[in-house]
DSSP file (Angstrom, degrees, kcal/mol; ACC not computed):
  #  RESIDUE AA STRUCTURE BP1 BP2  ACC     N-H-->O    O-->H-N    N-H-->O    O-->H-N    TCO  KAPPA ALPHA  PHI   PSI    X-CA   Y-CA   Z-CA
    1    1 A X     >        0   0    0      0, 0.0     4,-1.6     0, 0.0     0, 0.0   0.000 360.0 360.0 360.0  11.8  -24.8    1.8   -3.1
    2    2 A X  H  >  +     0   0    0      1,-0.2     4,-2.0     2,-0.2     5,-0.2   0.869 360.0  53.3 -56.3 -21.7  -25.1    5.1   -0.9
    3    3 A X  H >> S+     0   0    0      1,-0.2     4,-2.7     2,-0.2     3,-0.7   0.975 107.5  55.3 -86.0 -49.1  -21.4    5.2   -0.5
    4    4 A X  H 3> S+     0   0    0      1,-0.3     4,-3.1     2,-0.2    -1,-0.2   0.922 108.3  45.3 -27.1 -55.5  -21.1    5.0   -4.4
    5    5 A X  H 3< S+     0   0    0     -4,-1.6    -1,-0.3     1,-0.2     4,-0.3   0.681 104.2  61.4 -90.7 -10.7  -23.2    7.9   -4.9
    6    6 A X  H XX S+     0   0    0     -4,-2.0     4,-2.5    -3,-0.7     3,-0.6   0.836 109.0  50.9 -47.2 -49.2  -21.3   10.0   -2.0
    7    7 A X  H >X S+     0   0    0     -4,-2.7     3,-2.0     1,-0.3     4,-1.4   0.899 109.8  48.1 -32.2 -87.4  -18.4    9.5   -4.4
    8    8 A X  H 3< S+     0   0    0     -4,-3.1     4,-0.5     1,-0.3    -1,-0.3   0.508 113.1  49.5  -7.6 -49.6  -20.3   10.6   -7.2
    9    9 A X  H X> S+     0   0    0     -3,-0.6     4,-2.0    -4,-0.3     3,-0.5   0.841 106.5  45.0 -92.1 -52.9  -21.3   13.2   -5.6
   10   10 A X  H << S+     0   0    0     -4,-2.5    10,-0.3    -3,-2.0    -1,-0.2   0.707 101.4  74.1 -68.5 -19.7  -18.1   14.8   -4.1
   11   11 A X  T 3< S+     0   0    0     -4,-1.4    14,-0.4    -5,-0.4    -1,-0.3   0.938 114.1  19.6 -64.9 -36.8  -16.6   14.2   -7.4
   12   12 A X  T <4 S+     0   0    0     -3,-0.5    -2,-0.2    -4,-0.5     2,-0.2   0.915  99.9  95.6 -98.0 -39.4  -18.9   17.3   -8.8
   13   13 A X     <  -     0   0    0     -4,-2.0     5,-0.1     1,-0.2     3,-0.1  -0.547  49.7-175.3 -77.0 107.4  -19.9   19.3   -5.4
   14   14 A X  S    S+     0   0    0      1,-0.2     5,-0.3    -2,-0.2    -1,-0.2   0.892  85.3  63.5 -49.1 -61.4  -17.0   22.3   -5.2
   15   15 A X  S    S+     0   0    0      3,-0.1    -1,-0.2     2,-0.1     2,-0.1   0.523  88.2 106.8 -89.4 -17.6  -18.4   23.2   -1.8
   16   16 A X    >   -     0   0    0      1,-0.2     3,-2.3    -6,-0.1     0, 0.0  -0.442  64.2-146.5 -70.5 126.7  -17.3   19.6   -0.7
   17   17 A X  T 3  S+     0   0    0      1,-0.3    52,-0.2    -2,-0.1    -1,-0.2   0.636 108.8  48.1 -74.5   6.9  -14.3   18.9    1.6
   18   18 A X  T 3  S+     0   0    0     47,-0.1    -1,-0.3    -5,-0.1     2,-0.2   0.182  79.8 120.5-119.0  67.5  -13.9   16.3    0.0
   19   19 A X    <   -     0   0    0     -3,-2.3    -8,-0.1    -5,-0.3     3,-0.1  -0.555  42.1-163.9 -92.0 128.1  -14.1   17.6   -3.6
   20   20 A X        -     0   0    0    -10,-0.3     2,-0.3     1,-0.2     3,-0.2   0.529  43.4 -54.4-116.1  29.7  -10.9   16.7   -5.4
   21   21 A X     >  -     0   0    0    -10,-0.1     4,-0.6     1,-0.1     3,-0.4  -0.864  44.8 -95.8 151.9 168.3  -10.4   18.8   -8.7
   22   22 A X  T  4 S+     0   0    0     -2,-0.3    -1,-0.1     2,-0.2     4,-0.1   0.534 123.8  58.2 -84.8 -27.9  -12.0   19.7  -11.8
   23   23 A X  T  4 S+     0   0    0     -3,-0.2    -1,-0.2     1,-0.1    -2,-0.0   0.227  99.8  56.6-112.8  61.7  -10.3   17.2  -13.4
   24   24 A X  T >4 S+     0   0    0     -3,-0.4     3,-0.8   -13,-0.2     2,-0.7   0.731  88.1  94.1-112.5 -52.7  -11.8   14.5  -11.0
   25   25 A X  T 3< S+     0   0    0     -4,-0.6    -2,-0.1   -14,-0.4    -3,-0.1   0.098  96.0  20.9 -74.9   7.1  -15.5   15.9  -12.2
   26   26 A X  T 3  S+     0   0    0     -2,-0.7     2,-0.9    -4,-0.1    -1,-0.3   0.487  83.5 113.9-125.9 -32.5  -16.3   13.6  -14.8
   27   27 A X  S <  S+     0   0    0     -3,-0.8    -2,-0.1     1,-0.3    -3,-0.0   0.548  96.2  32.6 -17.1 -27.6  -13.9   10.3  -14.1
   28   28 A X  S    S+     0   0    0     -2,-0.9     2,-0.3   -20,-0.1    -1,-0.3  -0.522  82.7 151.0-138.8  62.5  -17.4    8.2  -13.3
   29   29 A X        -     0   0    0     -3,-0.2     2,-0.2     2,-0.0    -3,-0.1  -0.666  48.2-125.1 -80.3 160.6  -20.0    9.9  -15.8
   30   30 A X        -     0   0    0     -2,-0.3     5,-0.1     1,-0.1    -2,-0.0  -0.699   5.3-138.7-108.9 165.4  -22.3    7.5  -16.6
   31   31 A X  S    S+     0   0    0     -2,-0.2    -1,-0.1     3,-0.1     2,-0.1   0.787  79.0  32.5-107.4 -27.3  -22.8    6.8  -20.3
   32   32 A X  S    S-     0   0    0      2,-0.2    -2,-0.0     3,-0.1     6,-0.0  -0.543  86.7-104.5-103.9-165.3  -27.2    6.3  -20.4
   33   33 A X  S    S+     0   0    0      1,-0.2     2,-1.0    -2,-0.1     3,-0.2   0.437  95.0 101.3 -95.3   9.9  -29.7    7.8  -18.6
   34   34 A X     >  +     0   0    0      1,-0.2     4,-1.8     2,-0.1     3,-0.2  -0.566  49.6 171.8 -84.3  73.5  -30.2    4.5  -16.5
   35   35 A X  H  >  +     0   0    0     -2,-1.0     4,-1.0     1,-0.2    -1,-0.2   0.831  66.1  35.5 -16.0 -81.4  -28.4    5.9  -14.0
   36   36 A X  H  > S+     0   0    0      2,-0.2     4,-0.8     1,-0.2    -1,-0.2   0.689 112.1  62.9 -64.8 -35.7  -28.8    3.3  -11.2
   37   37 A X  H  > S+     0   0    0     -3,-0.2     4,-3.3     1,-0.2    -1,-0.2   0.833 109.7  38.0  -8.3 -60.8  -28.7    0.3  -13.7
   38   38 A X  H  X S+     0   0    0     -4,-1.8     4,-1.5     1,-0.3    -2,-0.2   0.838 109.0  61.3 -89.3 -13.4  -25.2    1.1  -14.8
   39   39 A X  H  X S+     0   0    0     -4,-1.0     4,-1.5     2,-0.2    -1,-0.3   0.911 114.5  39.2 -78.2 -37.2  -23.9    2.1  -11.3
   40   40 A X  H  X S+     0   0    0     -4,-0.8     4,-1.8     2,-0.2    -2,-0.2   0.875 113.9  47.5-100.0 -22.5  -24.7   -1.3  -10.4
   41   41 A X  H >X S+     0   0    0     -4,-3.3     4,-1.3     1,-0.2     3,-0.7   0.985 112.2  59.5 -46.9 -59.6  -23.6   -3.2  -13.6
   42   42 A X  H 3< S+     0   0    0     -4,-1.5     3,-0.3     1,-0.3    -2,-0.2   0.868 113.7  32.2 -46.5 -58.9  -20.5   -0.9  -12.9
   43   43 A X  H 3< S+     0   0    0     -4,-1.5    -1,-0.3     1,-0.2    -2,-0.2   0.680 118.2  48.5-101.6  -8.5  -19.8   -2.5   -9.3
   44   44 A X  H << S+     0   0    0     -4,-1.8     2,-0.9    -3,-0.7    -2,-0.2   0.457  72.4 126.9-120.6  21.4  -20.9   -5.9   -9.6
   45   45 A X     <  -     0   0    0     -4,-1.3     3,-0.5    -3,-0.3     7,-0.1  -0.461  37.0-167.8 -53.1 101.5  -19.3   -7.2  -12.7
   46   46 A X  S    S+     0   0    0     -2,-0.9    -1,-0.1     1,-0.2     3,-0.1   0.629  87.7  53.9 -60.7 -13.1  -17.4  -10.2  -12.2
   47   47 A X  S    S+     0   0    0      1,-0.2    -1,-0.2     2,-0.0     2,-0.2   0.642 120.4  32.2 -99.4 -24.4  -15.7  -10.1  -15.7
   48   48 A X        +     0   0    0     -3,-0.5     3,-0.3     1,-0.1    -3,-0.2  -0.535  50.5 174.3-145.7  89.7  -14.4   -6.5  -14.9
   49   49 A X    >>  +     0   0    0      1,-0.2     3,-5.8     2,-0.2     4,-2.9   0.597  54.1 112.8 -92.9  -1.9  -13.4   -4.8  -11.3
   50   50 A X  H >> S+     0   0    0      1,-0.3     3,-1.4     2,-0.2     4,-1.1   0.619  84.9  33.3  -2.4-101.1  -12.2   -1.4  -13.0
   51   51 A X  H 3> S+     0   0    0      1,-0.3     4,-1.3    -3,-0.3    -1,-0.3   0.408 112.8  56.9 -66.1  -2.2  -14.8    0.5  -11.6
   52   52 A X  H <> S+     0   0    0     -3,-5.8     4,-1.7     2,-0.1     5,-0.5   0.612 116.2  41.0-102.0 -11.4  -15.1   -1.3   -8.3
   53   53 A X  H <X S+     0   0    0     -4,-2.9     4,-1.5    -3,-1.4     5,-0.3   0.879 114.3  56.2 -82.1 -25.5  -11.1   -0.5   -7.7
   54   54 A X  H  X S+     0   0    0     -4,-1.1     4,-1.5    -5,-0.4    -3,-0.2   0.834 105.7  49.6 -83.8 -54.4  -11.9    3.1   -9.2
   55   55 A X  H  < S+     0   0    0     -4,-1.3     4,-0.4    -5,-0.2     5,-0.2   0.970 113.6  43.1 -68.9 -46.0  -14.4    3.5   -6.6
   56   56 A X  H >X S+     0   0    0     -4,-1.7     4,-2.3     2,-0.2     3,-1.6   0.987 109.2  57.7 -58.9 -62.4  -12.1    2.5   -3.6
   57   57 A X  H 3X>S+     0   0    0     -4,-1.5     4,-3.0    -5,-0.5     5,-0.6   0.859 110.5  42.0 -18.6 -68.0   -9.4    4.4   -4.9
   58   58 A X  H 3<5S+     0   0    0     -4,-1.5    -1,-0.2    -5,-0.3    -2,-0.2   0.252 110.5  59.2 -61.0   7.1  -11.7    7.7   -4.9
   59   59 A X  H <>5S+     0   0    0     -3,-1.6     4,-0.8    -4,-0.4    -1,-0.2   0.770 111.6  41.0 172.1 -80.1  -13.0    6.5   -1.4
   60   60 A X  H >X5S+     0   0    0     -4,-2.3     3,-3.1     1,-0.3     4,-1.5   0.961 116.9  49.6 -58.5 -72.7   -9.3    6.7   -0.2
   61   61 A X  H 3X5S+     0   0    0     -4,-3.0     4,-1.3     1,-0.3     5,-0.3   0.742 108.5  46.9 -51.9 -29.8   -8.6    9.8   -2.0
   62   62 A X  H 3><S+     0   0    0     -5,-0.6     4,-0.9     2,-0.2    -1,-0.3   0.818 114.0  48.3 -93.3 -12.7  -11.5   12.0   -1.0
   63   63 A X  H <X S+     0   0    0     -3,-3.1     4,-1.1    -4,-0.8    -1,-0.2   0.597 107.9  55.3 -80.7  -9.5  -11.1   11.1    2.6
   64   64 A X  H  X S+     0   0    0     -4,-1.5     4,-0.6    -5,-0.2    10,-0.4   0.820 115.1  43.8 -82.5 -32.4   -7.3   11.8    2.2
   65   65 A X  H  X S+     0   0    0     -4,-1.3     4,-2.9    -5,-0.3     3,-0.2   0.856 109.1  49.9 -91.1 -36.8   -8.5   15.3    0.9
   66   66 A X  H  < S+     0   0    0     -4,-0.9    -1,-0.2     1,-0.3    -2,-0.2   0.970 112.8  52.7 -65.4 -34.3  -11.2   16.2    3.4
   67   67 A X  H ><>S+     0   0    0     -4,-1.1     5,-1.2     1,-0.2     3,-0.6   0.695 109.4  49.5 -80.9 -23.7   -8.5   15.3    6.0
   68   68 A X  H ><5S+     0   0    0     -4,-0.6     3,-1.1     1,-0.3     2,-1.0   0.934 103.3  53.0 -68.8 -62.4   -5.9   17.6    4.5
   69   69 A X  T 3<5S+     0   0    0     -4,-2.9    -1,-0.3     1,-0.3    -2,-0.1  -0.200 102.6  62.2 -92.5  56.6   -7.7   20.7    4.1
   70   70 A X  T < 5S-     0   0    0     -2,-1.0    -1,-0.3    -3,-0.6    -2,-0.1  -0.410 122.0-113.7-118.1  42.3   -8.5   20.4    7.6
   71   71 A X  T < 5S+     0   0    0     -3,-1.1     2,-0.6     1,-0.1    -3,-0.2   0.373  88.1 110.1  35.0  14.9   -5.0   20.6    8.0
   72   72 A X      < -     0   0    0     -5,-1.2    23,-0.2    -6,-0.2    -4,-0.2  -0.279  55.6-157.3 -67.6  36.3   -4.6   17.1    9.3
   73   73 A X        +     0   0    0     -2,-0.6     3,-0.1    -5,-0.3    -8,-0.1   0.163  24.0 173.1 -47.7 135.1   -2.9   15.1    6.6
   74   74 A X    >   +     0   0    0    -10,-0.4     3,-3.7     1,-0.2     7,-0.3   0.571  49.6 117.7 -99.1 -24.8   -3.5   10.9    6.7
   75   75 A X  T 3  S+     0   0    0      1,-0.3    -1,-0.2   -11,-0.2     3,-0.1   0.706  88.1  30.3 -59.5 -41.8   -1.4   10.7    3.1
   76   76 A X  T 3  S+     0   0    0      1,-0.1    -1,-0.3    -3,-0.1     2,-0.3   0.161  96.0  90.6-100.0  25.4    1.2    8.5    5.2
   77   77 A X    X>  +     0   0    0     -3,-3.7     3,-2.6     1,-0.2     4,-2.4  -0.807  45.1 175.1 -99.5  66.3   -1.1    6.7    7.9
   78   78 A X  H 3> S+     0   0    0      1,-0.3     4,-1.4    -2,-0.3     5,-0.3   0.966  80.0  62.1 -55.1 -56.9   -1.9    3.4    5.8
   79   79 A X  H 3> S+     0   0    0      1,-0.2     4,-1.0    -3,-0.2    22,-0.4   0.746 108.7  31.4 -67.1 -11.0   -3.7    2.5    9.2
   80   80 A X  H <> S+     0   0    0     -3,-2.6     4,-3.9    -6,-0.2    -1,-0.2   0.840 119.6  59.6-104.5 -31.1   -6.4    5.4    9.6
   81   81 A X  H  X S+     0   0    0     -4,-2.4     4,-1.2    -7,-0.3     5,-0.4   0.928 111.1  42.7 -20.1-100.8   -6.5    5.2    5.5
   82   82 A X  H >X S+     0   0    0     -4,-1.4     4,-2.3     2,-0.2     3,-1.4   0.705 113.5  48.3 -13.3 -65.5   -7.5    1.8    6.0
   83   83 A X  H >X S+     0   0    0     -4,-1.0     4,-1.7     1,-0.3     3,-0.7   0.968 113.0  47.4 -73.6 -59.1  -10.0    2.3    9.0
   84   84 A X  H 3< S+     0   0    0     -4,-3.9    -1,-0.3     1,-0.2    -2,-0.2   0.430 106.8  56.1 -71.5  20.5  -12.0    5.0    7.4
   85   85 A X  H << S+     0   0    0     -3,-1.4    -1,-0.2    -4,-1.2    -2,-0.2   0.735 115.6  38.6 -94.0 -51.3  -12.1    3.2    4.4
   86   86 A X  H << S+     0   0    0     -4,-2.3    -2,-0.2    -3,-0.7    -3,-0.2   0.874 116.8  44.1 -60.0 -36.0  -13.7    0.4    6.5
   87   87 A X  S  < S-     0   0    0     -4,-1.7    -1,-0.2    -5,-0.1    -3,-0.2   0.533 113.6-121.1-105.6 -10.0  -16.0    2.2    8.9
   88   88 A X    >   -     0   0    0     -5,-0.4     3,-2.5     1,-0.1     4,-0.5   0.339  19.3 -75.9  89.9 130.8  -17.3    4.6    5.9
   89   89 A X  G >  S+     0   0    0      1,-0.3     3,-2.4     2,-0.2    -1,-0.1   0.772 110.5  72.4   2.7 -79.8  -17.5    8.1    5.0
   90   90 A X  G 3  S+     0   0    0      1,-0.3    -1,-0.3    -3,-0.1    -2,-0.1   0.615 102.7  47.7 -66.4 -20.3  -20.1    9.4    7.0
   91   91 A X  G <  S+     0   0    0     -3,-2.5     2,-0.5    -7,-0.2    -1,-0.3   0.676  73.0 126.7-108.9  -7.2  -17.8    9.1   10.0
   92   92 A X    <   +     0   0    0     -3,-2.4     2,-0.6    -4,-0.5    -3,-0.0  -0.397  32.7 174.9 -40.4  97.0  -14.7   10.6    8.8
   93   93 A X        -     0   0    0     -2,-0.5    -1,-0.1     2,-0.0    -3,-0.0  -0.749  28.4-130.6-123.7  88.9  -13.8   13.2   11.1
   94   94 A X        +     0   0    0     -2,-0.6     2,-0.3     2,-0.0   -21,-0.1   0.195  39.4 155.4 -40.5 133.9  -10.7   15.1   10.9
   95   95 A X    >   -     0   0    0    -23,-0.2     3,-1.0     1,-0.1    -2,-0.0  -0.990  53.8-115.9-177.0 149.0   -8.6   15.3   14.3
   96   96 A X  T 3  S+     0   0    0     -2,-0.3    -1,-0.1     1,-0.2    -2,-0.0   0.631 110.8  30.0 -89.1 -13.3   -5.2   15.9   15.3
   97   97 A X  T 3  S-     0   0    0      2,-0.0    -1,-0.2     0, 0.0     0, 0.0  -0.212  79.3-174.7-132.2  64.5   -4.6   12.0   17.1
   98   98 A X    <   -     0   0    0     -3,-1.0     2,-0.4     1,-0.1   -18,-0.0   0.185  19.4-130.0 -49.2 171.2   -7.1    9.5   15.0
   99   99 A X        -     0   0    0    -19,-0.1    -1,-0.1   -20,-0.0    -2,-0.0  -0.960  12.6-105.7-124.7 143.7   -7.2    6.1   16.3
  100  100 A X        +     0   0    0     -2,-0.4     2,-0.3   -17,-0.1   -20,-0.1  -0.240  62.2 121.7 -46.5 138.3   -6.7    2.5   14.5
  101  101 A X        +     0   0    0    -22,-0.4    14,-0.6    12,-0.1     2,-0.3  -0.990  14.0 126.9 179.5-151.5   -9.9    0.6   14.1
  102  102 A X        -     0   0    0     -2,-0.3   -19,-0.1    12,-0.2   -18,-0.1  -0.639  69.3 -11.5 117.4 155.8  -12.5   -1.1   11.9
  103  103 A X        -     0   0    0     -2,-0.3    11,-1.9    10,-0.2    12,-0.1  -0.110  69.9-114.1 -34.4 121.4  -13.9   -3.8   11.8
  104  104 A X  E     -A  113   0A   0      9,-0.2     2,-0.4    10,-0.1     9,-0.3  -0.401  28.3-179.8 -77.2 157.6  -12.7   -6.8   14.0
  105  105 A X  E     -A  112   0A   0      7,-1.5     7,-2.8    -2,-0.1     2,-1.1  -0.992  21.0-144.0-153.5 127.5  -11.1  -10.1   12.6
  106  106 A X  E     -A  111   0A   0     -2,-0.4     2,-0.9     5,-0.2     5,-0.2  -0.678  21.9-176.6 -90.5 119.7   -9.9  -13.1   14.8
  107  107 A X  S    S-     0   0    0      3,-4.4    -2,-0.0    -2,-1.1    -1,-0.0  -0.856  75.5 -14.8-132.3 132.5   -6.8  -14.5   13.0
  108  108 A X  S    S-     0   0    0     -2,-0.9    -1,-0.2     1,-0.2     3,-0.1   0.951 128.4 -60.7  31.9  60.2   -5.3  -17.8   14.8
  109  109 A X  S    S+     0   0    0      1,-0.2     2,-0.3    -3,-0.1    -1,-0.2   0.848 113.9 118.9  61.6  42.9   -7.5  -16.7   17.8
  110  110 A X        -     0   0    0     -5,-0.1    -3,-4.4     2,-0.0     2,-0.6  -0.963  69.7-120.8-143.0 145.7   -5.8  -13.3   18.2
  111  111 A X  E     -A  106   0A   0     -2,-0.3     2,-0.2    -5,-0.2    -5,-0.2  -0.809  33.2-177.6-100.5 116.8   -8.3  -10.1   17.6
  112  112 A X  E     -A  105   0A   0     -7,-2.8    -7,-1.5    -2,-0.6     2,-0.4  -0.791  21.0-142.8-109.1 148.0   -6.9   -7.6   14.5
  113  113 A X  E >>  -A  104   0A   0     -9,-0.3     3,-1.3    -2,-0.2     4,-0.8  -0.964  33.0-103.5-116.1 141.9   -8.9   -4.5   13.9
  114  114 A X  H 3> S+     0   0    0    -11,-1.9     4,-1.0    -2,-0.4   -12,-0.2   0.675 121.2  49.3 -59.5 -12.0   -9.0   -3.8    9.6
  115  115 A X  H 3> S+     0   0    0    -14,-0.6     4,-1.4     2,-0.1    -1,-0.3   0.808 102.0  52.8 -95.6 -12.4   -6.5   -1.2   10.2
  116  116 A X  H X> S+     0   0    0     -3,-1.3     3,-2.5     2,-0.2     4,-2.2   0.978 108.6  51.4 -41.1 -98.1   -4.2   -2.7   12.2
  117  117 A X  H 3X S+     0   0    0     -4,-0.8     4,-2.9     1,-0.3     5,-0.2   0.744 106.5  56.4  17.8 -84.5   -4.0   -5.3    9.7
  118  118 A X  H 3X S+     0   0    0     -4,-1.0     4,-4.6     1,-0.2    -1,-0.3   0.940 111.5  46.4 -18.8 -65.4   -3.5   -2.3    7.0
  119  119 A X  H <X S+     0   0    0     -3,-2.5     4,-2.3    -4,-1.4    -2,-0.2   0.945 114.6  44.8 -65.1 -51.9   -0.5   -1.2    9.2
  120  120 A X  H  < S+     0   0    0     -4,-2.2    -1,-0.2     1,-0.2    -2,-0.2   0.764 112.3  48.4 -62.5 -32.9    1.0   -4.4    9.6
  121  121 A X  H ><>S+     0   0    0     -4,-2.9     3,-1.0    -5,-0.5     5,-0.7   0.869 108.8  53.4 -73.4 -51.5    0.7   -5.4    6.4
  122  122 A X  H >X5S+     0   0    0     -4,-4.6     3,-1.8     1,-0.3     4,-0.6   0.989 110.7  48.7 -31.9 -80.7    2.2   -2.1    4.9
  123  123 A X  T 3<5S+     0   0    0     -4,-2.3    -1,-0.3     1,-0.3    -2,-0.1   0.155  88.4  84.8 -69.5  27.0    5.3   -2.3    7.1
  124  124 A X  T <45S-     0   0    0     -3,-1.0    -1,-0.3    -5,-0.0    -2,-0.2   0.889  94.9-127.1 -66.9 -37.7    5.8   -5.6    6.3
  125  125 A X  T X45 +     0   0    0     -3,-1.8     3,-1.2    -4,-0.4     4,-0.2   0.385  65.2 126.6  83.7  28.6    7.8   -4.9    3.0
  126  126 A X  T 3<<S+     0   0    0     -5,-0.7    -4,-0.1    -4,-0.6    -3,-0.1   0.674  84.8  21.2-108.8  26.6    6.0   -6.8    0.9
  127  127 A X  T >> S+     0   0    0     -5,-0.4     4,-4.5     4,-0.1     3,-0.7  -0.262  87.2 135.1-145.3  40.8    5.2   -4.9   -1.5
  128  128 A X  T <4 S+     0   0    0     -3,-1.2     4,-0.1     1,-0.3    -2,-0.1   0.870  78.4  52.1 -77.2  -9.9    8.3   -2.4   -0.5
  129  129 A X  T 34 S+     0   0    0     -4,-0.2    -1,-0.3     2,-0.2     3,-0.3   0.869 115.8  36.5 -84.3 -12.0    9.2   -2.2   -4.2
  130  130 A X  T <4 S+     0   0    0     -3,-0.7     2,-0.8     1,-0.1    -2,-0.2   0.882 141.4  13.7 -88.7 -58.7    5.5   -1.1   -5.3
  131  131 A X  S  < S-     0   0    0     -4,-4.5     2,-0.3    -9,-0.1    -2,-0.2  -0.522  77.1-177.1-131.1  67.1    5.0    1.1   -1.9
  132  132 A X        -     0   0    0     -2,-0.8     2,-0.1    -3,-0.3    -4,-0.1  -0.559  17.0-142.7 -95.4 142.2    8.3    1.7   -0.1
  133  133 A X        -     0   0    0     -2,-0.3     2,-0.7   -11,-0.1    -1,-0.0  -0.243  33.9 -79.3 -69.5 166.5    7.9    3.7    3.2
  134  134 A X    >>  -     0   0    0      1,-0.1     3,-2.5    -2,-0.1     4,-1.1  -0.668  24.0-142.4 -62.5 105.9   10.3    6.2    4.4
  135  135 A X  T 34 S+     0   0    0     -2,-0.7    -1,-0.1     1,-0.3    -2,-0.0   0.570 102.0  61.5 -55.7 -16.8   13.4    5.0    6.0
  136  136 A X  T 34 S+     0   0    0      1,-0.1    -1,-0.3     3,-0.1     3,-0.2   0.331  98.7  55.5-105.9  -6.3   13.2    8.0    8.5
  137  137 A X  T <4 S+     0   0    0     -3,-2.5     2,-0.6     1,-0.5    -2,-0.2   0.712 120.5  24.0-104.0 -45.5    9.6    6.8   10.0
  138  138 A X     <  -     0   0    0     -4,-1.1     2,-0.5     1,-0.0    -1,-0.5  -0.965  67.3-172.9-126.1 120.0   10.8    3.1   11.1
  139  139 A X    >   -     0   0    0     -2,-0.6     3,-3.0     6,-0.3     6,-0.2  -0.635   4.4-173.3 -89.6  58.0   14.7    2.7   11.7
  140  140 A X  T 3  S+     0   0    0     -2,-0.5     3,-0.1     1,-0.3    -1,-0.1   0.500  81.1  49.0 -81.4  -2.9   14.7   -0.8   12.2
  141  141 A X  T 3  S+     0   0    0      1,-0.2     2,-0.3    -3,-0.1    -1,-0.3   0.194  98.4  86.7-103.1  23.4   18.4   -0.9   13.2
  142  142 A X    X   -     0   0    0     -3,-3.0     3,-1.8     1,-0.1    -3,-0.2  -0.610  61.6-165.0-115.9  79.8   17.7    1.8   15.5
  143  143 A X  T 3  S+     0   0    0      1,-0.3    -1,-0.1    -2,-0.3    -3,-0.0   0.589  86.0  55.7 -21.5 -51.9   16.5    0.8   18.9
  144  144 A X  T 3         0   0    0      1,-0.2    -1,-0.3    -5,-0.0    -2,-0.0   0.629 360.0 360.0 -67.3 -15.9   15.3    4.4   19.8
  145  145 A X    <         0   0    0     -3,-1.8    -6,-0.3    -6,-0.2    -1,-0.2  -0.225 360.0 360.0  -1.1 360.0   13.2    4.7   17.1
């Protein structure tokens, strides 16, 4: 549960890049004083994944931030989204030409990295009505493109 408690943590910590707001600073107060108890009721409930969607969200979001105000914005790179999401925190390091990776996965004996995947998956359209991309990034009746 460290990555849990980086959350936690950036959620309150001003001095943090990836700190995202003041009204971020409570979103996951915990309600006793069993701290570690309920963090883990909290992420391994089978009856209820709120909080384990609640933590990835904030994951994504606070690496999206740290990456911003290091002037490097991700906010439309599903694929390095994706890869630091996989490869964790702790490695996040803003830079002006990230690279795809993550974790490998053989699917029908061909090697995918989890952000590849991401990417692929994105630009498929299948979810373009939830999370449609920008017509102006991929032209798909424009050869040059």
């Amino acid at each position: 549960m460290p990555t849990a408690r980086m959350i936690e943590r950036n959620l309150k910590d001003r001095e943090s890049v990836f700190y995202l707001g003041e009204k971020y600073e409570h979103l996951l107060d915990f309600e006793s004083n069993a701290i570690e108890d309920e963090r883990y009721k909290r992420l391994t409930s089978y009856k209820n994944h709120f909080y384990s969607y609640m933590y990835a969200a904030l994951n994504i979001k606070q690496v999206k931030m740290q990456w911003e105000r290091a002037g490097y914005p991700i906010g439309d790179r599903p694929e390095i989204l994706a890869t630091l999401f996989n490869i964790g925190f702790e490695v996040s390091i803003p830079k002006a030409n990230p690279v795809v990776g993550g974790s490998s996965l053989l699917i029908h004996r061909q090697p995918y990295t989890f952000g590849a995947i991401a990417y692929e998956y994105y630009y498929s359209g299948e979810l373009f009505d939830l999370f449609p991309f920008k017509s102006s990034k991929f032209d798909w009746n424009n050869e040059d493109a």
